[in-house]
C-alpha distance (Angstrom), angle and dihedral (degrees) to the residues before:
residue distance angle dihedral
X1 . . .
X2 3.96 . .
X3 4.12 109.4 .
X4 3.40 115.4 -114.0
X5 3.84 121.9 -111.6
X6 3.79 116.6 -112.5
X7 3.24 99.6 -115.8
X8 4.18 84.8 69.1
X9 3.25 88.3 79.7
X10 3.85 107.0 43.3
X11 4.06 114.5 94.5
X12 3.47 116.0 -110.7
X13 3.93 91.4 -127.0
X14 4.01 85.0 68.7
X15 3.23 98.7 35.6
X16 4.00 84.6 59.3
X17 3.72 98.0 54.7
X18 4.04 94.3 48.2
X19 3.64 111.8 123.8
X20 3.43 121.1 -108.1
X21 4.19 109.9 -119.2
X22 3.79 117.2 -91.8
X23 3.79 105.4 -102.7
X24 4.11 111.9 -116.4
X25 3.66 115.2 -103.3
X26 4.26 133.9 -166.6
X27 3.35 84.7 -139.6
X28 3.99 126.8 72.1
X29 3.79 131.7 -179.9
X30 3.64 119.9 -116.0
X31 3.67 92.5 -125.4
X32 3.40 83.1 48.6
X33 3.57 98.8 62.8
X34 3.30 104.7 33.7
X35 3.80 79.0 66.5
X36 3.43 97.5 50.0
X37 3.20 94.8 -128.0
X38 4.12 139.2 124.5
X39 3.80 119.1 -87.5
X40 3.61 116.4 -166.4
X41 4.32 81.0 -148.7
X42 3.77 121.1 -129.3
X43 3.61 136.5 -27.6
X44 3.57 114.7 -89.0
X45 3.76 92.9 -153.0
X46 3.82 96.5 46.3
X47 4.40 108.8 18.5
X48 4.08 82.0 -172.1
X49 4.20 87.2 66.2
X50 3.64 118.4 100.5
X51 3.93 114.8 -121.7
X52 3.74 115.1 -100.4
X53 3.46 106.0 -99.2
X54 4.02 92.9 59.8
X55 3.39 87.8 39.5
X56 4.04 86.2 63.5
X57 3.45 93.5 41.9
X58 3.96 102.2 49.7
X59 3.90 95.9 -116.2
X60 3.47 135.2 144.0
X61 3.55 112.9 -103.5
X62 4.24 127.6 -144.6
X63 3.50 134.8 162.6
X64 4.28 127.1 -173.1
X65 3.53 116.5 -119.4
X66 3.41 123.6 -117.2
X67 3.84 129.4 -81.8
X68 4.15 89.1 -109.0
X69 3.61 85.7 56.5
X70 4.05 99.0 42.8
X71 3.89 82.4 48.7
X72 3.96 94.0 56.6
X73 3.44 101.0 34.2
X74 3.73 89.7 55.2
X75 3.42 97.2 45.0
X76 3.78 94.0 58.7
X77 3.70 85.5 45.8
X78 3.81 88.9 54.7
X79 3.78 89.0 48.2
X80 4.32 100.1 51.7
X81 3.98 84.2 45.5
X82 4.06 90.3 51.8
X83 3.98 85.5 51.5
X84 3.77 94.8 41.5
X85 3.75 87.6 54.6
X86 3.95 95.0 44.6
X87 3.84 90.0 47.3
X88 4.26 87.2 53.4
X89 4.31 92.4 40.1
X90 4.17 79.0 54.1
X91 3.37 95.8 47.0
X92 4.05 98.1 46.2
X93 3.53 84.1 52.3
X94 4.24 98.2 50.9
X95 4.01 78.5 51.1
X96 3.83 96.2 49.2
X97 3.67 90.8 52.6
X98 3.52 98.8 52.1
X99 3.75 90.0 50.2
X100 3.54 92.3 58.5
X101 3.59 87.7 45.3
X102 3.67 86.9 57.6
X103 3.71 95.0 46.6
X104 3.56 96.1 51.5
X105 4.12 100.5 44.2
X106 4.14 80.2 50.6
X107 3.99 94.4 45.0
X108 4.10 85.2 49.6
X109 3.94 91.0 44.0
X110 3.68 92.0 56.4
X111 4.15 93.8 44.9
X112 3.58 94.0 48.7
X113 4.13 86.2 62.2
X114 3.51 97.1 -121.9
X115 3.59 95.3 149.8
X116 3.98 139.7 44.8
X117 3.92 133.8 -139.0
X118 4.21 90.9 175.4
X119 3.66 92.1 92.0
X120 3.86 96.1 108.9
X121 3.50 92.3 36.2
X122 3.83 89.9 56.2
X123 3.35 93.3 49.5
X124 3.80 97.0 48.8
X125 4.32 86.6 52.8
X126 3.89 91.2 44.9
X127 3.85 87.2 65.9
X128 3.96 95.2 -151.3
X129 3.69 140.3 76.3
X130 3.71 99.9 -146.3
X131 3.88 97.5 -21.1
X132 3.45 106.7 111.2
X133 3.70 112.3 103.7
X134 4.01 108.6 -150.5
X135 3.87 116.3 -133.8
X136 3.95 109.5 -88.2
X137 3.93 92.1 30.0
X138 3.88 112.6 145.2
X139 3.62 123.1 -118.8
X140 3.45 125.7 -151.4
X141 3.83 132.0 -138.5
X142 4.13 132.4 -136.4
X143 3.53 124.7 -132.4
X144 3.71 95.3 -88.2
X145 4.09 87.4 58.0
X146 3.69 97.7 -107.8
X147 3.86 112.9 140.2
X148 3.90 110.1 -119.2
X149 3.69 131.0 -163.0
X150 4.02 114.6 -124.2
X151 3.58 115.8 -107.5
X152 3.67 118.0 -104.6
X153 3.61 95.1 10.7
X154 3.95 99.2 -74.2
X155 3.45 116.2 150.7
X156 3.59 120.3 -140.3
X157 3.76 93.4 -122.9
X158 3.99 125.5 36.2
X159 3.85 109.1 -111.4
X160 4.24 110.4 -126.4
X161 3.58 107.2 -112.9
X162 3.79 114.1 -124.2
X163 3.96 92.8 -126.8
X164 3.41 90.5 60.0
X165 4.00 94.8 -111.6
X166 4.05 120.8 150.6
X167 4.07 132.4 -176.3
X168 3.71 81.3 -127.7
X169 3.70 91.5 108.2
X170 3.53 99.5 37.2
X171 4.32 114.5 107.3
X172 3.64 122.8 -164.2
X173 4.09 113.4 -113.7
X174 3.44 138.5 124.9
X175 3.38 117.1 -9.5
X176 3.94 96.9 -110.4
X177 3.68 91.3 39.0
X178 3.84 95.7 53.6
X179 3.83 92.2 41.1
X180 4.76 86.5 49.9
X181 4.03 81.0 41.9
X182 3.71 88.1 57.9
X183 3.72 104.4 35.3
X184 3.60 84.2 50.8
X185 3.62 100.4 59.6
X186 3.93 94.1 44.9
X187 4.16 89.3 57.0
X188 4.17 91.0 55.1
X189 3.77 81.9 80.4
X190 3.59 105.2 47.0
X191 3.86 139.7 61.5
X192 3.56 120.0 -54.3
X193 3.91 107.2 -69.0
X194 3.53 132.8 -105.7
X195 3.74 133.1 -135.1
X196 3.89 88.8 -119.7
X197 4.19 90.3 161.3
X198 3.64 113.0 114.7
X199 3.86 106.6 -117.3
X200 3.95 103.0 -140.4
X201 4.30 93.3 -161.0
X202 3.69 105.1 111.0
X203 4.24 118.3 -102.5
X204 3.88 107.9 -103.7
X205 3.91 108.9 -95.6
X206 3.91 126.2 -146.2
X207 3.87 121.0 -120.5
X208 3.32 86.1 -106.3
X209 4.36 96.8 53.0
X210 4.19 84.7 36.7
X211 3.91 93.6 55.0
X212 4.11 93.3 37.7
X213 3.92 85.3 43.1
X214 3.89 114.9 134.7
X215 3.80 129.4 163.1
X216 3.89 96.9 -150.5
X217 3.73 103.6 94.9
X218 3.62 93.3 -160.5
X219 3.79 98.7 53.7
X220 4.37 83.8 50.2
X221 3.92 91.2 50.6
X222 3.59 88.3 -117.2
X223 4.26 87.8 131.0
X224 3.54 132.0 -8.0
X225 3.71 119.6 -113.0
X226 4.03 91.3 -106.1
X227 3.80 85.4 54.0
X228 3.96 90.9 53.6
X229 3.66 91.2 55.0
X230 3.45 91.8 51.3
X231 3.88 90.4 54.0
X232 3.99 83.5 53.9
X233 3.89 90.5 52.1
X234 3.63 94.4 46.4
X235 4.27 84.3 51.4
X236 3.72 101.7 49.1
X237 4.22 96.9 34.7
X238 3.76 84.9 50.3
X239 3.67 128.1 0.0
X240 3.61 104.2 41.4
X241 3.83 98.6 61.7
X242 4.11 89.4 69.5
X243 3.61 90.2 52.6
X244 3.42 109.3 21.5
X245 4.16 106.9 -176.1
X246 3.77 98.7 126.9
X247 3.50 141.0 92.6
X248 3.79 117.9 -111.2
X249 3.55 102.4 -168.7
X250 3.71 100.1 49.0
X251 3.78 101.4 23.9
X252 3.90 99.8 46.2
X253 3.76 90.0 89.0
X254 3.83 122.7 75.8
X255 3.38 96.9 -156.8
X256 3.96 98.5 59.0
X257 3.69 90.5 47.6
X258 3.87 94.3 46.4
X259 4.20 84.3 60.2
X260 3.65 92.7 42.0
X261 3.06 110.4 39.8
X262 3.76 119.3 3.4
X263 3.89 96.9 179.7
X264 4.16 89.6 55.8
X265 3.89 83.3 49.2
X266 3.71 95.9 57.8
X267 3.97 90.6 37.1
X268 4.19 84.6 62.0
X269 3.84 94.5 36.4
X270 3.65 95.3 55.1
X271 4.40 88.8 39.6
X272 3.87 89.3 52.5
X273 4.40 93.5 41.4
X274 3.96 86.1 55.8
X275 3.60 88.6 61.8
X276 3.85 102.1 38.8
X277 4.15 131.3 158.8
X278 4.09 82.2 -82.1
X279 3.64 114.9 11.0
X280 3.74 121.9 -63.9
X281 3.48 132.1 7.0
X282 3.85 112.8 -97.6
X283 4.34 88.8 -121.7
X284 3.79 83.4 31.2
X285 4.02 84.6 123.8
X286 3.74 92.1 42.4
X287 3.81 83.5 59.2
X288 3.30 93.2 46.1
X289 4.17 88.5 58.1
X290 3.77 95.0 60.5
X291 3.56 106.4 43.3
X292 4.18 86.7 41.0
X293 4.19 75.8 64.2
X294 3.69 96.5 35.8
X295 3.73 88.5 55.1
X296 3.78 98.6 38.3
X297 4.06 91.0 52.3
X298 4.18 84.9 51.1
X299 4.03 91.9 57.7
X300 4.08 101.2 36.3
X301 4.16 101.3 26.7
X302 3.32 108.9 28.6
X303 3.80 124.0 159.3
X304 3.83 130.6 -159.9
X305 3.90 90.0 -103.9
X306 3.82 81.2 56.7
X307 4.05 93.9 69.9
X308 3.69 100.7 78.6
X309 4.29 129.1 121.5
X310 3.82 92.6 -105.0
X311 3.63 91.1 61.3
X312 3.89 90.8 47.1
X313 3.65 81.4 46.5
X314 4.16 92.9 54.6
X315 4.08 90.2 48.2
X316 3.69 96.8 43.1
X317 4.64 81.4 52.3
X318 3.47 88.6 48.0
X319 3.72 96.2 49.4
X320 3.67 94.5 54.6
X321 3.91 101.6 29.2
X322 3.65 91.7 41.3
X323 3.78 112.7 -176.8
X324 4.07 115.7 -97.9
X325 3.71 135.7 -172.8
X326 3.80 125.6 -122.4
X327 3.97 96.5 -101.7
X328 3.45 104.6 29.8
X329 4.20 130.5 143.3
X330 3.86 93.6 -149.7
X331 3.75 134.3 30.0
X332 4.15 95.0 -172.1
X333 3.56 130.1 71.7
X334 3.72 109.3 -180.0
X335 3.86 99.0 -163.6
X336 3.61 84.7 49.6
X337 3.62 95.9 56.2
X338 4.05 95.6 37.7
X339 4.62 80.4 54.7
X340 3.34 91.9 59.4
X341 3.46 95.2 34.4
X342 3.66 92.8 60.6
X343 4.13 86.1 54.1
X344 3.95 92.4 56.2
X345 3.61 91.7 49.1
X346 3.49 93.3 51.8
X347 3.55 88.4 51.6
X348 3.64 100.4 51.0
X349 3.66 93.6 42.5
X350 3.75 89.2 50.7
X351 4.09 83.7 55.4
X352 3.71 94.9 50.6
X353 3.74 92.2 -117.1
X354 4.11 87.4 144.4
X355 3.81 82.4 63.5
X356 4.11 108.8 19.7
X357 4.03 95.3 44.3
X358 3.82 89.4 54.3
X359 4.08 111.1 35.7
X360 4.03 93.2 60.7
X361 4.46 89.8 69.5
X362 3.98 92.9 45.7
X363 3.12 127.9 116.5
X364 3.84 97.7 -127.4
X365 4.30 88.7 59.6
X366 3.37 112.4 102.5
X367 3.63 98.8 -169.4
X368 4.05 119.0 76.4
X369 3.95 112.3 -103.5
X370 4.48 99.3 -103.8
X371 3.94 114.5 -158.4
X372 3.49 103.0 -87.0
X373 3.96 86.0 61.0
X374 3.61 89.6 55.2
X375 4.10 92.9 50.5
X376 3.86 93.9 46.1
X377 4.18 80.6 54.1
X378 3.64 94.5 52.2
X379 3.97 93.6 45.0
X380 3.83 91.9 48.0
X381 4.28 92.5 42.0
X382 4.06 88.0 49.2
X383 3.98 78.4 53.3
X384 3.57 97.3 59.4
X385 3.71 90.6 48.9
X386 3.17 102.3 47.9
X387 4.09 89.1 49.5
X388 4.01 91.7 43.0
X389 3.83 86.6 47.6
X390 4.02 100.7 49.7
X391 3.98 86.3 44.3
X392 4.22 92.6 57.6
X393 3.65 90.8 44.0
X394 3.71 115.6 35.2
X395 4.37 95.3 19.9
X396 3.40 78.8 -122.8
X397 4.05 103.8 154.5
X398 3.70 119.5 -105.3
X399 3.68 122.4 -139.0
X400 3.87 111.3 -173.4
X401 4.02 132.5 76.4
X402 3.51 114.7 -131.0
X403 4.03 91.1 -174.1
X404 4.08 93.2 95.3
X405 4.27 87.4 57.2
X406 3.36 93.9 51.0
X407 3.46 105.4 52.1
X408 3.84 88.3 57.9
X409 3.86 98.4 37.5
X410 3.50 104.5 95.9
X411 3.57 85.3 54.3
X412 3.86 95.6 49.5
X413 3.83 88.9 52.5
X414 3.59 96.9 51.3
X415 4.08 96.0 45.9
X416 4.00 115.5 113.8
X417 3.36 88.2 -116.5
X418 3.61 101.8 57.4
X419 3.54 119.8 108.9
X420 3.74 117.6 -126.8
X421 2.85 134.0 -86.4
X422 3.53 99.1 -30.6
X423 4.04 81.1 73.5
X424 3.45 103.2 49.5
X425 4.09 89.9 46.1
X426 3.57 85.6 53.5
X427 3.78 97.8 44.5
X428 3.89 87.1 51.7
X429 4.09 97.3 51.1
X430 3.82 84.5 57.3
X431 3.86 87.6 71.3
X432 4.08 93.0 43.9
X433 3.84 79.2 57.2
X434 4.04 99.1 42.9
X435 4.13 82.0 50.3
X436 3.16 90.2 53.2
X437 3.83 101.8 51.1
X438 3.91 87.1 38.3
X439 4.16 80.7 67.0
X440 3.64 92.7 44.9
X441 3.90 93.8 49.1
X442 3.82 93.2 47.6
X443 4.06 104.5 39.7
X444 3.67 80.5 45.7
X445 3.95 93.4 -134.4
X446 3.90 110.0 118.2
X447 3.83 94.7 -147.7
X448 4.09 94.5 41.1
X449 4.03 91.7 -134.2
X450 4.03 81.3 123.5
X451 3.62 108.0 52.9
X452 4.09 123.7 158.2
X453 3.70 117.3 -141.4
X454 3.64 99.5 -105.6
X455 4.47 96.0 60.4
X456 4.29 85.4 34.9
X457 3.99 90.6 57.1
X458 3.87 93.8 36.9
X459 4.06 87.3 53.3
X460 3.83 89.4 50.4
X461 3.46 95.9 56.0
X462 3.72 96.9 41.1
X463 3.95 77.3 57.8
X464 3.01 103.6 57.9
X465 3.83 92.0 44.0
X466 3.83 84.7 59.1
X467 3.30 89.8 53.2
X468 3.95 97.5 50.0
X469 3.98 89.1 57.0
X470 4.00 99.2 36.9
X471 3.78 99.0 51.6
X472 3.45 94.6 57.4
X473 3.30 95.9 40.8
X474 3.17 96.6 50.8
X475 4.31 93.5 42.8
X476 4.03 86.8 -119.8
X477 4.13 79.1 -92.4
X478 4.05 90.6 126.5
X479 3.74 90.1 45.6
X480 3.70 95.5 128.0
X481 3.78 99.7 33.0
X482 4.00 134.5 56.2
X483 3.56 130.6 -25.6
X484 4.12 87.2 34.7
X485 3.59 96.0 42.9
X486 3.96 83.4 54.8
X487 4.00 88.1 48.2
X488 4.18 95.9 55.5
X489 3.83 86.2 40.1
X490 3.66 89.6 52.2
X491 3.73 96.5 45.0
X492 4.04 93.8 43.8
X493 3.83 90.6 51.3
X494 3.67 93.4 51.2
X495 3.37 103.6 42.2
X496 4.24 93.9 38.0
X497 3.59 86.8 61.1
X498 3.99 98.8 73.0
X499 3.69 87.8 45.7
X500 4.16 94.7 73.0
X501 4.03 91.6 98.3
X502 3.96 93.9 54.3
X503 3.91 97.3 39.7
X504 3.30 109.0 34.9
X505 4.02 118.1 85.6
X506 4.21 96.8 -144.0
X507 4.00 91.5 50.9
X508 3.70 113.9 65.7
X509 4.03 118.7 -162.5
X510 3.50 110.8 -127.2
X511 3.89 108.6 -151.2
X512 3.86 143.4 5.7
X513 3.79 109.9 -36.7
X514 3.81 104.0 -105.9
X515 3.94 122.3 -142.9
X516 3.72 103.9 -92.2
X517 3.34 89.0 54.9
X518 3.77 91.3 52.3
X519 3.79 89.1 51.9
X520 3.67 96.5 52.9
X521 3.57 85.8 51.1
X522 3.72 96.0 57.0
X523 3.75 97.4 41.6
X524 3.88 91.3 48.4
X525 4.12 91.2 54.4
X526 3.81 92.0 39.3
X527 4.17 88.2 50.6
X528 4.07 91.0 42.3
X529 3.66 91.8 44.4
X530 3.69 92.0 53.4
X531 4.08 93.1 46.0
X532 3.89 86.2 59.6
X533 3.88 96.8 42.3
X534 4.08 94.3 46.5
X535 3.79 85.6 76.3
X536 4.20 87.0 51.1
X537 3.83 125.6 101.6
X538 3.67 85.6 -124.2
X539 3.86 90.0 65.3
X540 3.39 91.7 67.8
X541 3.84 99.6 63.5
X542 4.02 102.9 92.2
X543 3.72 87.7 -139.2
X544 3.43 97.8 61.0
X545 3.53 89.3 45.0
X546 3.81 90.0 64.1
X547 3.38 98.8 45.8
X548 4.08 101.7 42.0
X549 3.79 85.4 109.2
X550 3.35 98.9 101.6
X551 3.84 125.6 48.3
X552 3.83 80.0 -137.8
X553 3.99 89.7 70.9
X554 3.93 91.0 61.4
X555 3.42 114.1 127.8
X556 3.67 101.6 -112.5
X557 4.03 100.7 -138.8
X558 4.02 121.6 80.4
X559 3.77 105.0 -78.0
X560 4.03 118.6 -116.9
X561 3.83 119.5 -146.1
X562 3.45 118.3 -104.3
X563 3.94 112.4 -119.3
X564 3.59 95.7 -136.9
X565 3.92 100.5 40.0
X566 3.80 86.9 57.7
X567 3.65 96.4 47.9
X568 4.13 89.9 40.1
X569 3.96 81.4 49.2
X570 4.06 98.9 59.7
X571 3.82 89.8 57.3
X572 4.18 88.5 48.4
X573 3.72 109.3 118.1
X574 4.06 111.9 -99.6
X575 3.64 109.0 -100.8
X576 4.21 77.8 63.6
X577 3.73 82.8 82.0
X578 3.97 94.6 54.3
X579 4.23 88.2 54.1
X580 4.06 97.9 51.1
X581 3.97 92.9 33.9
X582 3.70 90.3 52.1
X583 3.99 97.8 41.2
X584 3.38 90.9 50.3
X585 4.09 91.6 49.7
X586 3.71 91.2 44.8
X587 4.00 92.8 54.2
X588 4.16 85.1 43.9
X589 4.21 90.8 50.3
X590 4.21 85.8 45.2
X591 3.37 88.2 56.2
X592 3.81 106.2 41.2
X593 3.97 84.8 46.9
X594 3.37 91.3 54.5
X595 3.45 101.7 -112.6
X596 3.67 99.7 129.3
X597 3.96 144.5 14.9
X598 3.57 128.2 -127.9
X599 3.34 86.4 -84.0
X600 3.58 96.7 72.7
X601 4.06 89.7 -119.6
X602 3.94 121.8 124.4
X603 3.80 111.4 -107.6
X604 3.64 121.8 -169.4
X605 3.81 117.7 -61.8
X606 3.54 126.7 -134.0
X607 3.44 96.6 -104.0
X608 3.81 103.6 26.7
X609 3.74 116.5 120.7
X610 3.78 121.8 -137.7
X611 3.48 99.5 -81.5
C-alpha cells in the first residue's frame, strides 16, 4: 500500500490561500541580506518600491545600483572635481600675478626715493628741538625795550606753509586720532599715498619653507650665536630700562634663553636687530618672518603649554618694540598692539597673575617674596601700563585694576631683592595707573575723555602728591626718562581732553571760558612743554629740574637737544612717539587757536569773558 502524499490530507480551503513562492531575483535588498534572507528584488512597475518582505515587516528598503551606473555616476563626478580644481589652479595664478604686481610697483616706489628714513638723523645734526628761528621771524621786546627771543623757539606769528596746508582743520581728540587727523590732511597735497604700515600677518610660505620651518634663528643661519648675544646686549644696555619686565640675572644670556625658551629668544633677537650698529639688521626682515608666525600660532593655536610668563613676556616685547620696515612713515599701530594685548592678558589672567603676582608682598604672607615672585610682579605691572597707556591714547577701553599693585608697591620697591631702580620706577608707575583708574571709576567714563571738574582736580592733586614722594625718591636722576615721562603724559591727556570745545574748529564754545577750563589749559601746556624740553640740554641741570614748575622758570633762549636724551630716545619703546608727537601738536593747535603767545602764556580767547 503506496503512502499517501501530504498534501492528501491538507483541506482544499488552505491549500487555496497558500502563497505562491517569491519569484528569484539578481537583485537583493540590503536589508535583505543582511538578514539572510530571500528578497524577491524590486518592483518592476515602481523600482522605488521596497520588496515584499520589508514591505511586511515595516523596514526601510535600499538597493545598490548597478556597476554601469557606479561607472557613470563617477565619471561625471571625476569630471566637476577636474573643473573645480582647474577653476582654483586659475585662480591661484590671477592671485600670484597680482602679488608680483604688488611687489614690483613697491620695489620701484622705494628706488625712485620717494620716501625718507633720515628724519632722526636730521634732527640730531639740526642741534635744536624747536630752536631754530627762521629768517623773517619776529622778535619781541620786554618792558625795558630790549628785544627777546621767544621761548622754545615759537614764533610770534605762524609761518604759511608753501603747500598751502593750515591747522585750521585740525580738532583736538584722542591722541592717535588727532595725530591720523593731522597726518591726513598733510598727504591731500602730495603724491598718491602709500600703504607704508607694517602688516604684522605672516608672508605665505611654500610646502617646502612650511615643512623646513624653524623658529630658532640660529639653527636657520639667519644670525650666528655671537650675533644673538649682541641683540641681548643691545636690549638690556638700552631697551630694557623703558620697559623694564625682564629678568637680568637669568635672561641676560642668549644662550640660556635660546634652551628655555626659544620663542622669548627670537622675541629679543629680532628687538635688539631693529636697533643694530647702523640701522637694521641685514636678515632683520627674515626675523621678522618667524616671529610674525611664532606670534600668529600663540593667538589662533594655542596649547596649554603655550600659557606660560615668557610668552606674556614675548607679546608684551612685541607690543612695544613692534616690528617696522626699512622705509616706513609709522612704527605704531595701536589696534595692533591693543590685539595682542588682549592675548597677553588672557594669558596672565589664565595664570592667576591678578592674584599670584600680588599676594607674595602682603602683609598677611608669611613667607618672604623669592625671585620668581618678583618677575611674575614685573610682567603683570608692565601689564597695567601697557593697558592704562593704550586706553589714554587710542580710547581704547581698559580692562585691568591696578589698585591691588599699588597698595603693595612701596613695599615691592623697597624689598632686598628688588632691583634698582628699575624697581622702584616701576613700583611708582603703578600708582600713575591706580590714579588714573580712580578717575575713570569716579567720572564714570571708562576712557576719562569726559571728566567733570570735581574727579579732574582731585587727579591733579593726587599728581602732584605723587610727584612730591617720587622725585625724591627717586633723586630727580630719571627726570627726563620713565616713570615722569608717564606722569606729564598722564596729566596732558587728562587735562587736554576737556579742552576739545575751545580748540577744535567744528565745536564752537558757547560762553565765557570758566576756571576749570582755564586750569586744564595751563596744566596741559605746562605738561606738553615739559615733554618737549626733557629731551633739552637744559633738562639736565638738576636746578632746572626743580624749578620747571612754572612756565616762568623756562630758560628763555632756544633750547638745544641733549646728545644723550636723543640717543636714549631712539631705543624708547613706540608708543614714546605718540606722547612727544602729540605734545608738540597740542602746543602748535594752542597756538594757532590763539590760545597762547610765543611765550607759552594764555592770552585771551575768542570767546573768553573778562574774567
Amino acid at each position: 500500500m503506496s503512502r499517501p502524499r501530504s498534501d492528501d490530507h491538507v483541506p482544499i480551503e488552505e491549500t487555496a490561500q497558500r502563497p505562491a513562492k517569491a519569484p528569484r531575483t539578481s537583485r537583493a535588498c540590503l536589508q535583505c541580506r543582511n538578514r539572510k534572507q530571500r528578497c524577491d528584488g524590486p518592483s518592476a512597475g515602481d523600482p522605488l518600491l521596497p520588496c515584499q518582505r520589508c514591505c511586511q515587516l515595516g523596514f526601510t528598503c535600499s538597493f545598490t545600483k548597478t556597476p554601469t551606473e557606479n561607472e557613470s555616476e563617477a565619471g561625471a563626478i571625476t569630471i566637476k572635481k577636474v573643473d573645480k580644481v582647474l577653476d582654483h589652479q586659475k585662480r591661484i595664478e590671477d592671485l600670484e600675478r597680482l602679488l608680483r604686481g604688488s611687489r614690483e610697483r613697491k620695489d620701484a616706489y622705494h628706488n625712485d626715493g620717494l620716501r625718507d628714513d633720515q628724519s632722526i638723523q636730521n634732527a640730531s645734526n639740526n642741534g635744536s628741538v624747536l630752536g631754530s628761528h627762521p629768517p623773517g621771524q619776529l622778535r619781541t621786546a620786554n618792558p625795558q625795550g630790549q628785544v627777546q627771543e621767544p621761548r622754545i623757539g615759537i614764533s610770534t606769528s605762524p609761518a604759511q606753509p608753501e603747500n598751502g596746508f593750515t591747522m585750521d582743520s585740525v580738532d583736538l581728540d584722542t591722541p592717535m586720532s588727532t595725530l591720523r587727523n593731522l597726518v591726513s590732511l598733510t598727504k591731500e597735497k602730495e603724491s598718491p599715498p602709500q600703504d607704508n604700515l607694517y602688516n604684522s600677518a605672516p608672508a605665505p610660505l611654500t610646502r617646502e619653507e612650511r615643512v623646513n620651518f624653524e623658529q630658532d634663528p640660529v639653527a636657520q643661519g639667519i644670525l650666528t650665536m655671537e650675533e644673538a648675544q649682541h641683540t641681548f646686549d643691545i636690549f638690556f644696555e638700552h631697551c630694557h630700562s623703558m620697559a623694564p619686565f625682564m629678568c637680568t640675572r637669568k635672561q641676560r644670556s642668549a644662550m640660556s634663553v635660546r634652551q628655555s625658551s626659544p620663542t622669548l629668544f627670537l622675541s629679543v633677537c629680532t628687538v635688539g636687530a631693529r636697533f643694530w650698529r647702523s640701522g637694521l639688521h641685514e636678515n632683520y626682515q627674515l626675523l621678522v618672518s618667524l616671529l610674525d608666525v611664532a606670534i600668529a600660532r600663540l593667538l589662533l593655536q594655542p596649547k596649554i603649554s603655550d600659557v606660560n610668563l615668557d610668552h606674556i613676556r614675548c607679546l608684551l616685547l612685541y607690543i612695544q618694540w613692534m616690528p617696522v620696515e626699512q622705509h616706513t612713515a609709522e612704527i605704531y599701530n595701536d589696534i595692533s598692539a591693543w590685539s595682542v594685548l588682549g592675548l597677553a592678558i588672557r594669558y596672565s589672567l589664565f595664570l592667576g597673575l591678578d592674584k599670584t603676582s600680588v599676594s607674595p608682598f602682603t602683609n598677611s604672607n608669611i613667607n618672604h617674596p623669592t625671585e620668581d615672585d618678583f618677575a611674575r610682579l614685573r610682567v603683570w605691572i608692565n601689564l597695567l601700563t601697557c593697558d592704562c597707556h593704550l586706553m589714554l591714547s587710542a580710547g581704547l577701553p581698559a580692562s585691568l585694576n591696578p589698585e591691588p599693585v599699588a597698595k603693595i608697591a612701596r613695599e615691592f620697591a623697597k624689598h632686598e631683592l628688588a632691583f634698582q631702580p628699575d624697581d622702584s620706577r616701576i613700583a611708582a608707575i603703578s600708582e600713575l595707573v591706580a590714579i588714573i583708574r580712580k578717575a575713570a571709576s569716579s567720572s564714570g567714563d571708562p576712557s576719562v575723555r569726559v571728566l567733570d571738574n570735581v574727579t579732574l582736580r582731585k587727579a591733579n592733586a593726587e599728581f602732584d602728591d605723587w610727584e612730591s614722594f617720587w622725585a625724591p625718591a627717586l633723586n630727580h636722576s630719571l627726570y627726563s626718562q620713565m616713570p615722569f615721562t608717564s606722569l606729564r603724559w598722564y596729566r596732558l591727556t587728562l587735562n587736554s581732553a576737556r579742552l576739545s570745545s575751545i580748540l577744535s574748529p567744528s565745536k564752537k564754545y558757547e560762553g565765557c571760558i570758566q576756571l576749570p577750563l582755564l586750569q586744564a589749559l595751563d596744566i596741559s601746556i605746562l605738561s606738553a612743554s615739559q615733554t618737549i624740553c626733557s629731551l633739552s640740554a637744559e633738562a639736565t641741570l638738576a636746578g632746572w629740574q626743580k624749578q620747571s614748575q612754572q612756565i616762568a622758570t623756562f630758560p628763555s633762549l632756544p633750547f638745544q637737544i641733549a646728545q644723550p636724551a636723543l640717543d636714549r630716545f631712539r631705543f624708547a619703546v613706540d608708543s614714546s612717539w605718540i606722547t612727544h608727537s602729540f605734545a608738540a601738536v597740542f602746543l602748535v593747535l594752542c597756538y594757532v587757536r590763539g590760545a597762547i603767545d610765543g611765550w607759552l602764556k594764555i592770552v585771551k580767547l575768542p570767546d573768553q569773558a573778562d574774567q
